[in-house]
N, C-alpha and C positions, 0 to 999 in steps of 0.2 A: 946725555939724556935729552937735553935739549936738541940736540941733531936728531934723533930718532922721530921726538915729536913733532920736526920742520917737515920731516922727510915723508911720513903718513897723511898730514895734513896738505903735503904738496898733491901725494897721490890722492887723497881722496876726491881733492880738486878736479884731479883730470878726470879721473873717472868720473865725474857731476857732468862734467862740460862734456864729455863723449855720450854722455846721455841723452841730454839735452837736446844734442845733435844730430841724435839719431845713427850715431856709429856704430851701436854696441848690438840692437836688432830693431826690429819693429815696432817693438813697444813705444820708442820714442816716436818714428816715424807717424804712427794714428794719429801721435795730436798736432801735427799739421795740419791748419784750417784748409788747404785746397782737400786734401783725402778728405777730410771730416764734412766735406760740403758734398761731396761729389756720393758720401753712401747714403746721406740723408732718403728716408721714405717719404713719397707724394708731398714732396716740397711744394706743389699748386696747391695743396688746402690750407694752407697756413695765411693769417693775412694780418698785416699789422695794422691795431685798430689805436685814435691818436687817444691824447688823455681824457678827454670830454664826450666819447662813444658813447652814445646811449644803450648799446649794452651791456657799457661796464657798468650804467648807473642803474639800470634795472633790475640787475638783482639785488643790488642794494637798498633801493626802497622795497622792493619786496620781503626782504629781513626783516626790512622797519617796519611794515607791515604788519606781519606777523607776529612781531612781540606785540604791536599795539596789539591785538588781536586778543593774543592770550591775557594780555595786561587788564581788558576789557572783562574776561569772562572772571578773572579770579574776582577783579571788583562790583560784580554780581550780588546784588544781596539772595539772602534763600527764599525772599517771597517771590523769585521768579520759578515757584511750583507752577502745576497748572493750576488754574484759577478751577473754582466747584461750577457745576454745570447750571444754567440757570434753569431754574424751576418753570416745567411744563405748563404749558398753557391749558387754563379749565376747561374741558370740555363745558358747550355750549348744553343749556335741557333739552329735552328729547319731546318739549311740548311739541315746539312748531314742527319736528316728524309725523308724529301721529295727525296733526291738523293736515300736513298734506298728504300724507298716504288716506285718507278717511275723502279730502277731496278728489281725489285722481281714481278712487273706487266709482267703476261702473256697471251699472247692473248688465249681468248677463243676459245675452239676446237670447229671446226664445226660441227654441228648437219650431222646427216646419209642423203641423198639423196636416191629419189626414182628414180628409173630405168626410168620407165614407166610407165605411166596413162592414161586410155582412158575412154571414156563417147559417148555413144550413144548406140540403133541406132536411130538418129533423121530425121522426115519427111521436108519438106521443111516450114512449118508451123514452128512447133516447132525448127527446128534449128535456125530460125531468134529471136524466145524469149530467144535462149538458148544463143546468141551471143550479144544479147543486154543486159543481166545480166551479162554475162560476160565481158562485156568492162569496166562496171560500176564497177570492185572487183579492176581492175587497179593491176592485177597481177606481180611478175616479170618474170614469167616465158610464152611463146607465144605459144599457140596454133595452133598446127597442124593440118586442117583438111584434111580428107583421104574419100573418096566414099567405101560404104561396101554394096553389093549384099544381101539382104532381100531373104534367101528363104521360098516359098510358103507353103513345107512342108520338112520335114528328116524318111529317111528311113531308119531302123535296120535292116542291112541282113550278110549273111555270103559269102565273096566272091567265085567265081567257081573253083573247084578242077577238074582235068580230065577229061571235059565234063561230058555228061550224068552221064554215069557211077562212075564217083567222087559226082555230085550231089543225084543219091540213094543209096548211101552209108553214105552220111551224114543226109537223111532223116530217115535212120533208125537209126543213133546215136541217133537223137531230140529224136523221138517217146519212146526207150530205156529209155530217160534220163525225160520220162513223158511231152514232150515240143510237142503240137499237133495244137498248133497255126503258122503255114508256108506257104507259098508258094512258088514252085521251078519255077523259072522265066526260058522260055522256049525258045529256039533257036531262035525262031524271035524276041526277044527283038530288038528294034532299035540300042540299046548303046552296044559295042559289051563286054563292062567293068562288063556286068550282064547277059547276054548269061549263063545260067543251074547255076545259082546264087540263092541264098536262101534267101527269102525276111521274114525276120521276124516280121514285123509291121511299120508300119505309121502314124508319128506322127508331130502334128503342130509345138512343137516348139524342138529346138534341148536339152532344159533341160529334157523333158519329154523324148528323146529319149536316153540319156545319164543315167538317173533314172532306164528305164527298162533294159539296159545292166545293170547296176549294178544289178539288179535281175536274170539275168543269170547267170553272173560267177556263186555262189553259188550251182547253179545248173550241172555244167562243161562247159559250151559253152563259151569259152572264145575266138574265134575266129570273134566275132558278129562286125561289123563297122557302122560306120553314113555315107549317102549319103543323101547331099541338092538336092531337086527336084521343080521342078516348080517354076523356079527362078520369080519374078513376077516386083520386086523396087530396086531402089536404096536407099539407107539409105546413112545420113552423120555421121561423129562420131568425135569425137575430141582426139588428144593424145596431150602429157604432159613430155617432159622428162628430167631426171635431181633435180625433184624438190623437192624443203625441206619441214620440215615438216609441216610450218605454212602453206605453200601454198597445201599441200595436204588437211590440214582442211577446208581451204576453199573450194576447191574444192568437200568436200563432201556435206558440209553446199548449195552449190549449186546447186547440185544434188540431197538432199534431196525434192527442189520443185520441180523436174521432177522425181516423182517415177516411170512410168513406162518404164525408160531410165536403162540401166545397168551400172555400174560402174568396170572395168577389169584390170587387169595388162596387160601389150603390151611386145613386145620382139623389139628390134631394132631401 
């Protein structure tokens, strides 16, 4: 019995030691440090750091750290709530507002004024409609009426220059200047203001006669004037003066239901 047990425990032996050896296959062979060196991966990253690297110590006080850290919050008391908000500040009285808005009020500037306005010429008919709508606007400004002479007709003519002889000397200007519609108003005229005077047309009303001197000038006859003839009525007319603008609105808006009244600016 004891031979059996010498003789197993001798083979076990060799079999250890052909292991070891790497007799038996490969398995032994790998852990030979030259193979074991030679399959290592990216042996350049590896770097041997000595005992006192401050990398190795850095994360170590950062451990330390960090317990302080939490150590710090657990011994927190709870009145680290948020604290209550501090109470708003009073508003200030609203006197000194009112004192400066009441200083910085400026009176508004007054509106332009009109000189002068006048309206007619009205017949005795129509002046009474025209005074009865006007009492009813309750205007602030009073109307002025005035009497204005309605003439019958206006005559365009050129007044007399050197007797005769000044008046055919300007009828050959006309005829020159192509102008063959005249007449030279002759010594016996009544009025002695057209005595060898140059009448150059007659017309009803004084726009139409104003219209046709404006058709002369261009022509050169710029010496032409207007004379009222055949005075025949009195017209009423109304003036206006001083007045702002609302009351000039009105006053047109008034005027518009008398269109065939004129509406003028006045002097004086």
């Amino acid at each position: 019995m004891l031979k059996l047990f010498f003789w197993l425990l001798l083979i076990a032996n060799g079999v250890l030691f052909a292991v070891n050896r790497g007799y038996l296959g490969a398995t032994a062979s790998e852990r030979h440090e030259p193979k074991r060196m030679a399959q290592q991966l990216q042996p350049e990253t590896l770097t041997i750091l000595p005992p006192n690297s401050e990398k190795l110590v850095t994360p170590a006080r950062a451990a330390e750290q960090a317990a302080a850290a939490e150590a710090d919050k657990s011994a927190k008391p709870a009145a680290d709530a948020p604290a209550a908000p501090a109470p708003a500040p009073q508003a200030e009285p609203k006197a000194d507002v009112k004192t400066d808005l009441k200083a910085e009020v400026k009176p508004a500037p007054k509106g332009e004024t009109i000189a002068c306005t006048e309206i007619g010429n009205f017949n005795t008919v129509e002046a009474r409609k025209f005074e009865a709508q006007l009492t009813s606007l309750h205007l602030p400004a009073k109307a002025v009426p005035r009497s204005v002479q309605e003439a019958g007709s206006h005559m365009v003519y050129i007044p007399s220059q050197d007797g005769k002889d000044g008046a055919d000397r300007k009828a050959a200007e006309l005829r020159r200047l192509g102008i063959q519609d005249f007449y030279v108003i002759p010594e016996s005229q009544t009025n002695p203001a057209l005595r060898w005077a140059i009448s150059l047309g007659v017309f009803k009303t004084e726009e139409a006669a104003k219209a046709y001197i404006g058709q002369l000038i261009p022509q050169g006859v710029r010496s032409a004037r207007i004379m009222a003839r055949n005075v025949t009525s009195t017209r009423q007319a109304y003036q206006w003066r001083g007045i702002d603008a609302a009351t000039k609105a009105s006053l047109d808006s008034l005027k518009a239901k008398f269109p065939n009244q004129e509406m003028r600016s006045c002097t004086g």
